[in-house]
PyMOL Python script that loads the backbone (N, CA, C, O; Angstrom):
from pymol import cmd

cmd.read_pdbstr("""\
ATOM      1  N   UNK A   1       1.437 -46.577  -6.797  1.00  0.00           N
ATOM      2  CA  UNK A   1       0.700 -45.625  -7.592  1.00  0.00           C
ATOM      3  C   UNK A   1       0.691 -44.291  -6.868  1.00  0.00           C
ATOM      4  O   UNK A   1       0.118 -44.251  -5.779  1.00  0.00           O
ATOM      5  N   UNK A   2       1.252 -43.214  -7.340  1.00  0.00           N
ATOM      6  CA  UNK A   2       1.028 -41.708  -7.334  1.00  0.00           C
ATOM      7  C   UNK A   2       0.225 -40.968  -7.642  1.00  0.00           C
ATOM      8  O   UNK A   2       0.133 -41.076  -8.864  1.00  0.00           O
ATOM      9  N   UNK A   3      -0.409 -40.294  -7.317  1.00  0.00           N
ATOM     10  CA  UNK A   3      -1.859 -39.523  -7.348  1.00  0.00           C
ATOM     11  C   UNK A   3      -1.642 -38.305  -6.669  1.00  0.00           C
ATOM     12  O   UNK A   3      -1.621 -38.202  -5.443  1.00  0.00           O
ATOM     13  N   UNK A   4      -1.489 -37.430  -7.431  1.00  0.00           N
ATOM     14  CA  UNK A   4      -1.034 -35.900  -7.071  1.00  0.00           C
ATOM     15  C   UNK A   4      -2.215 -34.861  -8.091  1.00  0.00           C
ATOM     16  O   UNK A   4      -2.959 -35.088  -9.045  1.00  0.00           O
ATOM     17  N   UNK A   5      -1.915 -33.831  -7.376  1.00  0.00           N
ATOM     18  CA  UNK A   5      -2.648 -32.711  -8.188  1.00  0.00           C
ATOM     19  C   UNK A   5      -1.735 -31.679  -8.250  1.00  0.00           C
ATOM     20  O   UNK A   5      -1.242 -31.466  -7.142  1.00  0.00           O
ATOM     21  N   UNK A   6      -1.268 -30.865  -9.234  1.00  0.00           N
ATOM     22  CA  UNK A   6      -0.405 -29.420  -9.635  1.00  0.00           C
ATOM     23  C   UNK A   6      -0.981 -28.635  -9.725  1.00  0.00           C
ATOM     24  O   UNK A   6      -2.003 -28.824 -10.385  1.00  0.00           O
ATOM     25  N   UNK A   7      -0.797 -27.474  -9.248  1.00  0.00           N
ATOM     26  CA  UNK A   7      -1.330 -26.158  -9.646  1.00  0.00           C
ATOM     27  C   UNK A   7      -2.043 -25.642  -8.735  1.00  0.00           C
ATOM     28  O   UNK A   7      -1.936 -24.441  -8.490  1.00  0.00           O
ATOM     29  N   UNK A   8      -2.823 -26.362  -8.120  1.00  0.00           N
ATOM     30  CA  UNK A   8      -3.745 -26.131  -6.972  1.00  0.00           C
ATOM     31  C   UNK A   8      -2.989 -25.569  -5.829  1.00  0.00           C
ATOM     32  O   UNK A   8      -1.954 -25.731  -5.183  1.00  0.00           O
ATOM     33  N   UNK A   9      -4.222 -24.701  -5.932  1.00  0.00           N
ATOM     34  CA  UNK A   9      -3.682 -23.452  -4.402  1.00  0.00           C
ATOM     35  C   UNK A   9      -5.059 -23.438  -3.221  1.00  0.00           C
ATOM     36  O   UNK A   9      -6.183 -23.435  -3.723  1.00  0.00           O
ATOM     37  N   UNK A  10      -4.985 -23.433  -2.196  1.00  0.00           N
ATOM     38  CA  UNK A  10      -6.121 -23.496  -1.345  1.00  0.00           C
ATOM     39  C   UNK A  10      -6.898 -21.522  -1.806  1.00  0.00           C
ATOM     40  O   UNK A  10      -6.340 -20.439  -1.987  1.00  0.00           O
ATOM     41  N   UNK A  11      -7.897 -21.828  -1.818  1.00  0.00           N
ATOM     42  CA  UNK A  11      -8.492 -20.211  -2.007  1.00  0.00           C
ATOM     43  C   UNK A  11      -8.457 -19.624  -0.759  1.00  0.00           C
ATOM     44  O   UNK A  11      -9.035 -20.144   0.195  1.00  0.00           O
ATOM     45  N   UNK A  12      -7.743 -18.436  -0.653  1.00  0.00           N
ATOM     46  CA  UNK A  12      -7.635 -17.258   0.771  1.00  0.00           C
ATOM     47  C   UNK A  12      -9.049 -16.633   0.697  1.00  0.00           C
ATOM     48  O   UNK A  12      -9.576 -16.397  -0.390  1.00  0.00           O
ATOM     49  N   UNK A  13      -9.613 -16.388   1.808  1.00  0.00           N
ATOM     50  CA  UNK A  13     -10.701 -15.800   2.148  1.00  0.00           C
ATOM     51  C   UNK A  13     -10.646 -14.556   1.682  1.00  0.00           C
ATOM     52  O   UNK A  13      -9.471 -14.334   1.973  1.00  0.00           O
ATOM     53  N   UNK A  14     -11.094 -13.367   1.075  1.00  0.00           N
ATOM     54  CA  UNK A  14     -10.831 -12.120   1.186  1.00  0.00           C
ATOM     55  C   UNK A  14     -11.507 -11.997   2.516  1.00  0.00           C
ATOM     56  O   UNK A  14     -12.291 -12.755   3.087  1.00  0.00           O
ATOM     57  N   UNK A  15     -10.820 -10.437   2.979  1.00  0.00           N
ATOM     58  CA  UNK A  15     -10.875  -9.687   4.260  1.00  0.00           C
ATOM     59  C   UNK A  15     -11.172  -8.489   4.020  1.00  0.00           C
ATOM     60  O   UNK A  15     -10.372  -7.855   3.333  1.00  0.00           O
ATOM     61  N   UNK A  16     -12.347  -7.843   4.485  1.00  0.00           N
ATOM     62  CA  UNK A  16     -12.379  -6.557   4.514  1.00  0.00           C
ATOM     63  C   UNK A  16     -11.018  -5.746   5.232  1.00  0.00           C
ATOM     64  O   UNK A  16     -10.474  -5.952   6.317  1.00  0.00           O
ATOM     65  N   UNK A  17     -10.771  -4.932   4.356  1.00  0.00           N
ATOM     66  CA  UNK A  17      -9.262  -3.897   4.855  1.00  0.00           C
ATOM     67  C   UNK A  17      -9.665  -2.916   6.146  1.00  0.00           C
ATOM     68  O   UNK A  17      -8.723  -2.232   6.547  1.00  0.00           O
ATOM     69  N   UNK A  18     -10.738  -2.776   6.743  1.00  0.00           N
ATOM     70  CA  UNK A  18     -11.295  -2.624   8.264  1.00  0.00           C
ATOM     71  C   UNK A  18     -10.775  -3.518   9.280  1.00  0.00           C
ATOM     72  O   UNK A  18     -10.163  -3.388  10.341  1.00  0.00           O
ATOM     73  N   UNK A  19     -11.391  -4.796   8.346  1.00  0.00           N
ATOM     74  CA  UNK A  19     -11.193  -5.731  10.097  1.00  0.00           C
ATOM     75  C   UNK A  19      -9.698  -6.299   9.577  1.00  0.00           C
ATOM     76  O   UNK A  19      -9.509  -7.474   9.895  1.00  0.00           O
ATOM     77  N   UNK A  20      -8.874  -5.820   9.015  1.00  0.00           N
ATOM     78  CA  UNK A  20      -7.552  -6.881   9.276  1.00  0.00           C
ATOM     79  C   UNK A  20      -6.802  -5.654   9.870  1.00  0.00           C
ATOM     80  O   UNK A  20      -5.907  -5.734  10.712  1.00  0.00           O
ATOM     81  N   UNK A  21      -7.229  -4.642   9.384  1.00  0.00           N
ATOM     82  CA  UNK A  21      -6.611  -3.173   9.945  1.00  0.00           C
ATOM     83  C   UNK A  21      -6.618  -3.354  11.707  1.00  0.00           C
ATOM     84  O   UNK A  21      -5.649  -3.260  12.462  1.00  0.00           O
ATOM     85  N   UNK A  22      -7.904  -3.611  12.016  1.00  0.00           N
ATOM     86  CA  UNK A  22      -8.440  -3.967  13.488  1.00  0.00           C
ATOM     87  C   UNK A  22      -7.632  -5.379  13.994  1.00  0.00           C
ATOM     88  O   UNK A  22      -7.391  -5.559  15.188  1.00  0.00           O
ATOM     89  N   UNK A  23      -7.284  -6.251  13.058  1.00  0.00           N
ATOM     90  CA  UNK A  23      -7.042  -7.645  13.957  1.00  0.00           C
ATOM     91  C   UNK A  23      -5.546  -7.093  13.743  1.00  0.00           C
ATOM     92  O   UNK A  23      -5.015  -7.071  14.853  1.00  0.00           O
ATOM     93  N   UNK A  24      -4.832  -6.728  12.947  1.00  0.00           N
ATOM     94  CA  UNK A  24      -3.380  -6.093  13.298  1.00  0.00           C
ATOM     95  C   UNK A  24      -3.524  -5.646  14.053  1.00  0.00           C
ATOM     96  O   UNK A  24      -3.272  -6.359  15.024  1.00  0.00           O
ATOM     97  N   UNK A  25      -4.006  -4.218  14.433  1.00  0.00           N
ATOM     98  CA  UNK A  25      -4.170  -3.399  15.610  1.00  0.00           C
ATOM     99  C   UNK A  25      -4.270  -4.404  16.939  1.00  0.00           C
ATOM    100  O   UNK A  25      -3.226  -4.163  17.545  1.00  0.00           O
ATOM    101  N   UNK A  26      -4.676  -4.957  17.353  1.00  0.00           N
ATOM    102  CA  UNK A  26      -5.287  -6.352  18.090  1.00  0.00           C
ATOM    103  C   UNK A  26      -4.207  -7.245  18.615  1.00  0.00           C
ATOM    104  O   UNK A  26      -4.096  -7.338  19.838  1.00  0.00           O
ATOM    105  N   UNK A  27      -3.417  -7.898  17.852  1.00  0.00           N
ATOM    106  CA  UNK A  27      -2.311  -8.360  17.516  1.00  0.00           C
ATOM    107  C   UNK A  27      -1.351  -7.521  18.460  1.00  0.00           C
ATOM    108  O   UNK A  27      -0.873  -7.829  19.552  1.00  0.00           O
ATOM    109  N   UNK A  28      -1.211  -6.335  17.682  1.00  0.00           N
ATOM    110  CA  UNK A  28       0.574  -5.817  17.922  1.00  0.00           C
ATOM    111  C   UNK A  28       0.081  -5.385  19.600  1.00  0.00           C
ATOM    112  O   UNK A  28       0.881  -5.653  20.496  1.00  0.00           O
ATOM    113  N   UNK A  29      -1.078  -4.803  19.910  1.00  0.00           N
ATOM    114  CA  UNK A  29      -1.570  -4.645  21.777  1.00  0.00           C
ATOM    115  C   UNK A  29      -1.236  -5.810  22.583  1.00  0.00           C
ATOM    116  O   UNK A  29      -0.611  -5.824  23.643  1.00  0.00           O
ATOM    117  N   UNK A  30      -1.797  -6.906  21.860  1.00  0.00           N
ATOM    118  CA  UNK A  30      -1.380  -8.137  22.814  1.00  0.00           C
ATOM    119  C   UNK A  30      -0.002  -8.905  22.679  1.00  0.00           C
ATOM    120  O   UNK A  30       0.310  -9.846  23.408  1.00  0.00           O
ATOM    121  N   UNK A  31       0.593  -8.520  21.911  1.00  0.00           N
ATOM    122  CA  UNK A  31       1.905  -8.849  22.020  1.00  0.00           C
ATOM    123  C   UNK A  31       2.813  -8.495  23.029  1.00  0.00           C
ATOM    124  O   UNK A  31       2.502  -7.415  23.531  1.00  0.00           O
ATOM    125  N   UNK A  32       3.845  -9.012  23.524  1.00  0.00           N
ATOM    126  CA  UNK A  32       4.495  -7.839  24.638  1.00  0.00           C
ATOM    127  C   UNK A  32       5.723  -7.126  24.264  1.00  0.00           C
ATOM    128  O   UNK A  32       6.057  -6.151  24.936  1.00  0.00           O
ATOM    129  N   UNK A  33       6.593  -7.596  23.035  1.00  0.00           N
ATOM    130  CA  UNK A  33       7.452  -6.811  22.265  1.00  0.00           C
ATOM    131  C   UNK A  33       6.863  -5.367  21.875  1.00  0.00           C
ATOM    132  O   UNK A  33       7.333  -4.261  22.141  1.00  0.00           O
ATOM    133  N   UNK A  34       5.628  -5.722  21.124  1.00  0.00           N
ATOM    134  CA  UNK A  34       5.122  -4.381  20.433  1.00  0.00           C
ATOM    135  C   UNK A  34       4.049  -3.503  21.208  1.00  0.00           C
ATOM    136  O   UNK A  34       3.884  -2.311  20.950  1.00  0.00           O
ATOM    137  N   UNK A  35       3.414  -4.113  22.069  1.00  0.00           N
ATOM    138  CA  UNK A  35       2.675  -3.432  22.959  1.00  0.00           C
ATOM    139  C   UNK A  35       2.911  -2.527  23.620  1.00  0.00           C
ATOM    140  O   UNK A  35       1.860  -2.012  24.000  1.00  0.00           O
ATOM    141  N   UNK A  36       4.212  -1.776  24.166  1.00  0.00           N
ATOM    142  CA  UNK A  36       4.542  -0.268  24.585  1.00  0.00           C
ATOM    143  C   UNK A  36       4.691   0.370  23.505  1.00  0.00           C
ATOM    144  O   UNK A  36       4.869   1.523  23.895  1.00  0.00           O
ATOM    145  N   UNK A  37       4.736   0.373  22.367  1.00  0.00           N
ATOM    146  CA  UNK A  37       4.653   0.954  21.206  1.00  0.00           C
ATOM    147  C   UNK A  37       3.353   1.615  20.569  1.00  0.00           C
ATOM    148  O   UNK A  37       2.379   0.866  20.644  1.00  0.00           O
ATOM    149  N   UNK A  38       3.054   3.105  19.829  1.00  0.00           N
ATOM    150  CA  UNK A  38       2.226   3.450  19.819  1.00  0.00           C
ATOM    151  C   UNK A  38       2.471   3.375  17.906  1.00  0.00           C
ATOM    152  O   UNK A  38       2.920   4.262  17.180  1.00  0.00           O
ATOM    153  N   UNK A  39       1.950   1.882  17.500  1.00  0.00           N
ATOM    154  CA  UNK A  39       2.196   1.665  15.667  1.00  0.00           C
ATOM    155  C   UNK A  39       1.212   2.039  14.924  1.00  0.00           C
ATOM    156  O   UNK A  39       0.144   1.467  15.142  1.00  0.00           O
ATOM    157  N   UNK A  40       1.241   2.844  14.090  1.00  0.00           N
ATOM    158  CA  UNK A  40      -0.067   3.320  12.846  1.00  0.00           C
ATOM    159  C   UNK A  40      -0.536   2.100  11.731  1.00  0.00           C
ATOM    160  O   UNK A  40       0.268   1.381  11.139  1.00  0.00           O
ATOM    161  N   UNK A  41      -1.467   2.063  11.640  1.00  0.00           N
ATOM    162  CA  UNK A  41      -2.200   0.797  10.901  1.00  0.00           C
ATOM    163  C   UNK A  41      -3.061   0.849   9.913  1.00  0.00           C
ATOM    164  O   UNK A  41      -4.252   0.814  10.221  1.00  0.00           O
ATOM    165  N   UNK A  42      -2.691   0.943   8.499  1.00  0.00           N
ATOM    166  CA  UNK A  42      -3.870   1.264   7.790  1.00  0.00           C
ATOM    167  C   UNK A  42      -3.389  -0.177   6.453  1.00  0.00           C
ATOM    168  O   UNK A  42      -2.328  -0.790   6.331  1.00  0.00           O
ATOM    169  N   UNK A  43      -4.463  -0.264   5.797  1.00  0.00           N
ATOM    170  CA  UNK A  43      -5.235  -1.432   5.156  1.00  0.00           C
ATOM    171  C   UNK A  43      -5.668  -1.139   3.316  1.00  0.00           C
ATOM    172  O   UNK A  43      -6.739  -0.619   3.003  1.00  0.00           O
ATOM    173  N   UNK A  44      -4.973  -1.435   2.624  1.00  0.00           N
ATOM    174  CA  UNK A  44      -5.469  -1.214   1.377  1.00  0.00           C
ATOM    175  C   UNK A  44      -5.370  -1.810   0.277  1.00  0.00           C
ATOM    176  O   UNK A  44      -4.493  -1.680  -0.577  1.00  0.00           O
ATOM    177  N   UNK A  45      -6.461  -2.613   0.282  1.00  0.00           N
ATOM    178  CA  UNK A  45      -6.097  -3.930  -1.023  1.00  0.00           C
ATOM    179  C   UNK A  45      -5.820  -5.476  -0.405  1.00  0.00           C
ATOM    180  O   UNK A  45      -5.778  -6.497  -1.092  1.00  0.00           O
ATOM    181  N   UNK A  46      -5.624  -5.396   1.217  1.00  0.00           N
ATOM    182  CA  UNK A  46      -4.879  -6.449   1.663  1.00  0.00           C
ATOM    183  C   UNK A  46      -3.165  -6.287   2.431  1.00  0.00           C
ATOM    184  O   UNK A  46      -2.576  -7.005   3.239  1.00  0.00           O
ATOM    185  N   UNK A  47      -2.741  -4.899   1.675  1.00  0.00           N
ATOM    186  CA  UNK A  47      -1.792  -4.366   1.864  1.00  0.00           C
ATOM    187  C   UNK A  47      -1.784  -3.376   3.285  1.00  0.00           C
ATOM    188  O   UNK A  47      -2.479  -2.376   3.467  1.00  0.00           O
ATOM    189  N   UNK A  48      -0.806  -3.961   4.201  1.00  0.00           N
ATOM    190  CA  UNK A  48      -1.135  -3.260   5.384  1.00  0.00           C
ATOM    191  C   UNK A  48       0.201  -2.583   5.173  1.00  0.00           C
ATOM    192  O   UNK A  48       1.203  -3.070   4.650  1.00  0.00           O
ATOM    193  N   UNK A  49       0.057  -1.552   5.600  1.00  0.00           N
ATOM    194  CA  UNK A  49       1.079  -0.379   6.101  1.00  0.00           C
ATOM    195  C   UNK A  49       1.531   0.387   7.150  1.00  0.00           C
ATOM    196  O   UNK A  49       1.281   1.580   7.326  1.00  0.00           O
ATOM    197  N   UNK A  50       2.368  -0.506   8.012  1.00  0.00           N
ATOM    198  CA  UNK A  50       2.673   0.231   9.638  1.00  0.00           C
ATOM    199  C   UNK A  50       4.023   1.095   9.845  1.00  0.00           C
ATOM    200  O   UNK A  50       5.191   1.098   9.458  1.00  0.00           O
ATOM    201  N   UNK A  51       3.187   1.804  10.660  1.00  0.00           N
ATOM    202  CA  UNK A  51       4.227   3.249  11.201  1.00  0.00           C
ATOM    203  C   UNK A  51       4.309   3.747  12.403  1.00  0.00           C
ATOM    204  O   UNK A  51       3.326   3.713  13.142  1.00  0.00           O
ATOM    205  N   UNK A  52       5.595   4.340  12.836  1.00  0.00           N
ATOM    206  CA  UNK A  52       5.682   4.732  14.079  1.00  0.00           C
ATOM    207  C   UNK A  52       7.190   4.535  14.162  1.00  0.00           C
ATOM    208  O   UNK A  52       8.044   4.397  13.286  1.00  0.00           O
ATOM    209  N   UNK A  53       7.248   4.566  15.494  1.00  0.00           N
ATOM    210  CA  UNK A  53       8.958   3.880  16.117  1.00  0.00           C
ATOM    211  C   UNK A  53       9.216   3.487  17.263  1.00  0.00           C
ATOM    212  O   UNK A  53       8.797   4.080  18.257  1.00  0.00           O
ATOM    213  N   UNK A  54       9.993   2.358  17.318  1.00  0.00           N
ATOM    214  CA  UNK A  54      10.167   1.722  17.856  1.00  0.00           C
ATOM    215  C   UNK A  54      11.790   1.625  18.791  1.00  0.00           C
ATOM    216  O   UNK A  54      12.677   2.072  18.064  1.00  0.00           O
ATOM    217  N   UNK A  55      12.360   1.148  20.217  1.00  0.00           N
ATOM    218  CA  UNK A  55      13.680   1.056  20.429  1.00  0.00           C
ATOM    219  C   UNK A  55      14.428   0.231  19.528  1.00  0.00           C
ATOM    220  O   UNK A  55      15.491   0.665  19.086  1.00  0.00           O
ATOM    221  N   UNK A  56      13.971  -1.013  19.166  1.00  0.00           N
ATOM    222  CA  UNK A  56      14.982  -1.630  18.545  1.00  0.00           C
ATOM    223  C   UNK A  56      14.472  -2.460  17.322  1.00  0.00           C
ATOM    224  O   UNK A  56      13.278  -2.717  17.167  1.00  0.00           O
ATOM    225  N   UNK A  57      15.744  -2.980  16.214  1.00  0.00           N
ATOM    226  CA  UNK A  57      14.997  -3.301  15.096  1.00  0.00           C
ATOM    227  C   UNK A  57      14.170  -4.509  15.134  1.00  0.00           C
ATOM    228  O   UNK A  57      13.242  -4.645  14.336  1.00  0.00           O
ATOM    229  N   UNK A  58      14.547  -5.686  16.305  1.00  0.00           N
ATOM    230  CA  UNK A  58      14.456  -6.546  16.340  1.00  0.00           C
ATOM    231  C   UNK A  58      12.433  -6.276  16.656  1.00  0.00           C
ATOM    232  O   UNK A  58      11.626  -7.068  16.168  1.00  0.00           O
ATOM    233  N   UNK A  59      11.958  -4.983  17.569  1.00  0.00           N
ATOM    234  CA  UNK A  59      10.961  -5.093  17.473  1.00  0.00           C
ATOM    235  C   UNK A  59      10.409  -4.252  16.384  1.00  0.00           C
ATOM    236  O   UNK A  59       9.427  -3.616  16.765  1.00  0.00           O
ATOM    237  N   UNK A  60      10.799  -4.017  14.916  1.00  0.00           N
ATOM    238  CA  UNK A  60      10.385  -3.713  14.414  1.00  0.00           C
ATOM    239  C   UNK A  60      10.050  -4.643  13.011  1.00  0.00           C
ATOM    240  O   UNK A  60       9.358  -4.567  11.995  1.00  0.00           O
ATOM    241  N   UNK A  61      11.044  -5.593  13.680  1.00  0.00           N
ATOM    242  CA  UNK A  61      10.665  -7.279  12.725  1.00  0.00           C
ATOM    243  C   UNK A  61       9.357  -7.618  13.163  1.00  0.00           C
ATOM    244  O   UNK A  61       8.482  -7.970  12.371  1.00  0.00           O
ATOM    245  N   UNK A  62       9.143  -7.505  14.682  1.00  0.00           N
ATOM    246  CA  UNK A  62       7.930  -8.146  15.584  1.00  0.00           C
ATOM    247  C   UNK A  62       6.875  -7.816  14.556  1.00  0.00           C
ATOM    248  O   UNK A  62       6.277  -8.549  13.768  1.00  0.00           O
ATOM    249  N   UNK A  63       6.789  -6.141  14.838  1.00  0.00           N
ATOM    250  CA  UNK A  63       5.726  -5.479  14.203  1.00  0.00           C
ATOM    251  C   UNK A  63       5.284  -6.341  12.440  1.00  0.00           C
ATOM    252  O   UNK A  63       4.242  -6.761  11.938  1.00  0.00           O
ATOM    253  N   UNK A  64       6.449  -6.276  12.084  1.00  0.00           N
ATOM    254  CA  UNK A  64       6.299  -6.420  10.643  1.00  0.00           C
ATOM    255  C   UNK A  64       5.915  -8.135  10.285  1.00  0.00           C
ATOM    256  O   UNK A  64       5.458  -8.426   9.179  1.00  0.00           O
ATOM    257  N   UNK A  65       6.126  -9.060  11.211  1.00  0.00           N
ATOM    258  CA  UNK A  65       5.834 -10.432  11.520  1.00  0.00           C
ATOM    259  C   UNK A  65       4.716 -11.018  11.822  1.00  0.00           C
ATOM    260  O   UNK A  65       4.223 -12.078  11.435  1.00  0.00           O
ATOM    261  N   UNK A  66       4.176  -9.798  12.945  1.00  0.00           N
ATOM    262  CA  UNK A  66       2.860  -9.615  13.130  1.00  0.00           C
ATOM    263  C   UNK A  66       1.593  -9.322  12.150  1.00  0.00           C
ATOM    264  O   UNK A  66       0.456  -9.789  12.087  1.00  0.00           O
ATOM    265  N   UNK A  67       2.104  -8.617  11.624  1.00  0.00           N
ATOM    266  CA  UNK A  67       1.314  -7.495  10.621  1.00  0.00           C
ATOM    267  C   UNK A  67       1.067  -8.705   9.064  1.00  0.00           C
ATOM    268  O   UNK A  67       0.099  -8.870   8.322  1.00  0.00           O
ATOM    269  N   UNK A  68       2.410  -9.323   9.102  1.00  0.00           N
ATOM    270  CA  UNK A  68       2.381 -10.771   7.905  1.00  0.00           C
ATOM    271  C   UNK A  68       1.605 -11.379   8.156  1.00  0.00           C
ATOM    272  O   UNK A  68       0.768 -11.451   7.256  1.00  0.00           O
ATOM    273  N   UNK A  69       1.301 -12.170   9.364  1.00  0.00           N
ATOM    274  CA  UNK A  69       0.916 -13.330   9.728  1.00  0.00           C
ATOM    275  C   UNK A  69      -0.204 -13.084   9.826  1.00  0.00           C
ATOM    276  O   UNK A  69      -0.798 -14.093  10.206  1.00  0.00           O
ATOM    277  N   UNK A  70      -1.056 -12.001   9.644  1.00  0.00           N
ATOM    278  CA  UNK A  70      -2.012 -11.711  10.084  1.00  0.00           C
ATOM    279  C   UNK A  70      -3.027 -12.016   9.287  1.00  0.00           C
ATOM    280  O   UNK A  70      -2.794 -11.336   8.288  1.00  0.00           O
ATOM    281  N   UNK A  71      -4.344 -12.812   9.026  1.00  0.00           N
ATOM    282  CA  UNK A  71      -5.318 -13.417   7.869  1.00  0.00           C
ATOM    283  C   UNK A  71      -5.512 -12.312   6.757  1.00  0.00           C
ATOM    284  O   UNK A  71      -5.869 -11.167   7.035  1.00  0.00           O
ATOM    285  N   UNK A  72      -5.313 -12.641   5.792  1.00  0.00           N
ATOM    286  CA  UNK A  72      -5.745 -11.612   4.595  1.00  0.00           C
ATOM    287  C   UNK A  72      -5.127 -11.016   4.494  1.00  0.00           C
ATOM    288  O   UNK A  72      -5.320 -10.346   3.479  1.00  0.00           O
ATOM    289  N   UNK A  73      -3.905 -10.632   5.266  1.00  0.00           N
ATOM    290  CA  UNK A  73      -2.745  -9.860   4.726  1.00  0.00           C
ATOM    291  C   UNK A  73      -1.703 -10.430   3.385  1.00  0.00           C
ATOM    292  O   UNK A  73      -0.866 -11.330   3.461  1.00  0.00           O
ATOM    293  N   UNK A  74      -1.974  -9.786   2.446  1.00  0.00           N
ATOM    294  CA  UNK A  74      -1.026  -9.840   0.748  1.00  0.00           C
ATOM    295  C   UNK A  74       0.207  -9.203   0.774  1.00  0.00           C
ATOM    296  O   UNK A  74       1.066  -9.459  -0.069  1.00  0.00           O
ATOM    297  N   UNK A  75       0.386  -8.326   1.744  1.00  0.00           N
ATOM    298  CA  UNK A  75       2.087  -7.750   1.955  1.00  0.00           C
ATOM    299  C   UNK A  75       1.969  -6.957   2.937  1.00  0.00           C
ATOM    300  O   UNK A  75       0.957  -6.613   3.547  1.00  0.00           O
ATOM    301  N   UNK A  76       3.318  -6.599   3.110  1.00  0.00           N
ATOM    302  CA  UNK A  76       3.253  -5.352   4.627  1.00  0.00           C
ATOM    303  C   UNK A  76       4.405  -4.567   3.959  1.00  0.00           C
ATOM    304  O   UNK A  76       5.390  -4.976   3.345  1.00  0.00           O
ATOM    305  N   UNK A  77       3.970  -3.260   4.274  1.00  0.00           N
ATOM    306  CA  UNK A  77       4.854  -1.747   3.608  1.00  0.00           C
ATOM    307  C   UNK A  77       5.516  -1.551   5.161  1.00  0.00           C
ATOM    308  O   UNK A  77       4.896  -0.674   5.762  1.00  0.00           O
ATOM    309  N   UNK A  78       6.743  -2.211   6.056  1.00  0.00           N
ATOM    310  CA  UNK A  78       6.898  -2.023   7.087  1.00  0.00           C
ATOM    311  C   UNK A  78       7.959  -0.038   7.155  1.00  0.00           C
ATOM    312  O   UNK A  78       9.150   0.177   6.929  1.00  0.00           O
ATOM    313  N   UNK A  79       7.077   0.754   7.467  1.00  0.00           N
ATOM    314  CA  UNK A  79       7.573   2.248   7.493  1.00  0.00           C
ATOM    315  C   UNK A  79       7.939   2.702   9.034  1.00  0.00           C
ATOM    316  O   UNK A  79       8.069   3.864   9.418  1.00  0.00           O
ATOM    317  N   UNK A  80       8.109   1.195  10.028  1.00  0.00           N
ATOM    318  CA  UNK A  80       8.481   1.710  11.451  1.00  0.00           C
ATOM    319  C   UNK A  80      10.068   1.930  11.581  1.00  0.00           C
ATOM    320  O   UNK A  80      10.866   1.089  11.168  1.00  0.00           O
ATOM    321  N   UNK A  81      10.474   3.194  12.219  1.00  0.00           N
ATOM    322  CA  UNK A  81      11.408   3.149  12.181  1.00  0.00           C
ATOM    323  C   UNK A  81      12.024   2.945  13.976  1.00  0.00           C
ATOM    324  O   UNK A  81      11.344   2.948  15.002  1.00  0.00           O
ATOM    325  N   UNK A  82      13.548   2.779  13.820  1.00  0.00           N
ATOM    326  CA  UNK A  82      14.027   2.510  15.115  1.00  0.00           C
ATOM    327  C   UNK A  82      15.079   2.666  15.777  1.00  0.00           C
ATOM    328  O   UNK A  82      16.021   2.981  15.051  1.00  0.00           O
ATOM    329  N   UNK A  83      15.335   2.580  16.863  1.00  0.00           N
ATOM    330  CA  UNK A  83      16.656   3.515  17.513  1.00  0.00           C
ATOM    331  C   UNK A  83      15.957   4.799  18.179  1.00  0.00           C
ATOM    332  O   UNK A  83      15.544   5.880  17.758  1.00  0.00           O
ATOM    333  N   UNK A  84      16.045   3.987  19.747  1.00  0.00           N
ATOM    334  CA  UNK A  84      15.288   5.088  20.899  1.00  0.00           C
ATOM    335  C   UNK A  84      13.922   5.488  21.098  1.00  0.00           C
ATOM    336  O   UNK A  84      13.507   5.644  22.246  1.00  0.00           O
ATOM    337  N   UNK A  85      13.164   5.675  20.082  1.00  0.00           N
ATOM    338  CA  UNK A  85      12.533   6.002  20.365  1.00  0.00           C
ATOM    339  C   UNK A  85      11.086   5.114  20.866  1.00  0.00           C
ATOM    340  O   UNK A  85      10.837   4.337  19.945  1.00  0.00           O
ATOM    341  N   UNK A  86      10.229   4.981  21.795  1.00  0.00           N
ATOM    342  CA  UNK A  86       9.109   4.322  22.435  1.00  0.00           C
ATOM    343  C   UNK A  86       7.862   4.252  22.508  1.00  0.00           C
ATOM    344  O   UNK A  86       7.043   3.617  23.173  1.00  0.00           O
ATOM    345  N   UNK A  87       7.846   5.266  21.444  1.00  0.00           N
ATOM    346  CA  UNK A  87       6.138   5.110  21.685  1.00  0.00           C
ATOM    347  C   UNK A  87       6.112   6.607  20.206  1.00  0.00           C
ATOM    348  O   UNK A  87       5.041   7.063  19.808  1.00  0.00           O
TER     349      UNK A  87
END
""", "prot")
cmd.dss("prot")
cmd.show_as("cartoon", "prot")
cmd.util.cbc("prot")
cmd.orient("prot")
């Protein structure tokens, strides 16, 4: 016997767009890819949006991986760009 349920989604907490702004911010410092990096962080709807630049793209996946994974985040507008530059 099979006993399943469809449709069902676990409910996401909403997040104030302050503190996920802050736990990104939080995040990309303690990381050590993105942490010499000086990334802009703002929050709207759930929708985070980071900026700045970075040496390479691979840490600009970091950033943007980071910024996903992060609770209450609904998408990331990743606007870091890369090649040379550090901070």
């Amino acid at each position: 016997m099979l006993i399943g349920a469809t449709g069902c989604v676990a409910p996401v907490a909403h997040r104030d767009d302050a503190a996920i702004t802050e736990d990104v911010r939080a995040r990309l410092a303690a990381d050590a890819e993105t942490k010499p990096y000086t990334i802009g962080v703002a929050t709207s709807a759930g929708v985070v949006n980071v900026t700045g630049s970075v040496a390479k793209s691979a840490d600009r996946d970091s950033v943007e991986r980071i910024a996903r994974d992060t609770p209450g985040v609904r998408s990331v507008d990743n606007n870091v760009r890369y090649g040379g530059a550090s901070n």
